[in-house]
C-alpha positions in Angstrom: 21.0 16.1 -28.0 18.9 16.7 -25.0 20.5 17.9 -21.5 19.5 15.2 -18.5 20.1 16.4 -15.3 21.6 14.2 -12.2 20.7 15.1 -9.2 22.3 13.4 -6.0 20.3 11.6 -3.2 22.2 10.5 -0.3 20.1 9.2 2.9 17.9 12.3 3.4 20.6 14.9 1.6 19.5 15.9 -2.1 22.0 17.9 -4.0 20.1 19.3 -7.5 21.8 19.3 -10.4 21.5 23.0 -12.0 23.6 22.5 -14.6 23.2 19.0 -16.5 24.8 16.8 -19.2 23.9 17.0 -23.0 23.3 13.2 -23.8 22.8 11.6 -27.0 20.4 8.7 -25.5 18.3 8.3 -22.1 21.0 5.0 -22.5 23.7 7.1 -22.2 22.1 8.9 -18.9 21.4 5.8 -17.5 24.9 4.7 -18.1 26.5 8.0 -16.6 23.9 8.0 -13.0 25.5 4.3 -13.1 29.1 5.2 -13.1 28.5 8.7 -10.9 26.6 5.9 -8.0 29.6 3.5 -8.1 32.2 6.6 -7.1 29.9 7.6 -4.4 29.5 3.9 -3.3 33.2 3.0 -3.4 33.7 6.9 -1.4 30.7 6.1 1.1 32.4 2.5 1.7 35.5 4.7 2.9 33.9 6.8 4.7 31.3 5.0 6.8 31.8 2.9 9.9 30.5 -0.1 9.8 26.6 -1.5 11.3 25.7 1.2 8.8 22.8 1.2 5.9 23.6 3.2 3.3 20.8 4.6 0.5 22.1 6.3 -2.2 20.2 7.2 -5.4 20.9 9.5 -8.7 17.8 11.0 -10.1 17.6 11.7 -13.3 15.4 14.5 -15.3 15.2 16.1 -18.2 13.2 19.4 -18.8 9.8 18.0 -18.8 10.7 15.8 -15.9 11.7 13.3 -13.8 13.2 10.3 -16.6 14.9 7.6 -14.3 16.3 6.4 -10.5 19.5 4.6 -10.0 19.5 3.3 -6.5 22.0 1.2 -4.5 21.9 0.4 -0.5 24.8 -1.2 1.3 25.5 -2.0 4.6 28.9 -3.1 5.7 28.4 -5.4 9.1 32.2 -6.6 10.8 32.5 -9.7 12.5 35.8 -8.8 13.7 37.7 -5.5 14.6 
């Protein structure tokens, strides 16, 4: 098993990860930086007015290293309040 680390990007905010996930697979870190950006999304979409663009991203590293990015950007526009 090798430990990935997920650390959190949101617009210019970076929150490391110091302690990390043992993993079987880079699959199975690529599914859990998957799962961890949809709860953020679905919080964010709560949270945010609206006219706003939103980048979030998970970046994911093992110890030798940077391994993957999940991105996702929204924006939520209203045509009626």
């Amino acid at each position: 098993m090798k430990r990935y680390y997920f650390d959190i990007r949101s617009g210019e905010e970076i929150i490391p990860d110091e302690e990390g996930l043992e993993l079987s697979t880079l699959e199975k870190a690529q599914e859990e930086a998957a799962r961890s950006l949809a709860d953020m999304a679905r919080d964010a979409i709560r949270n945010e007015g609206s006219g706003q663009s939103h980048l979030m991203a998970i970046e994911v590293r093992d110890d030798s290293g940077p391994v993957l990015d999940v991105k996702f950007t929204f924006e939520v526009d209203r045509h009626r309040y």
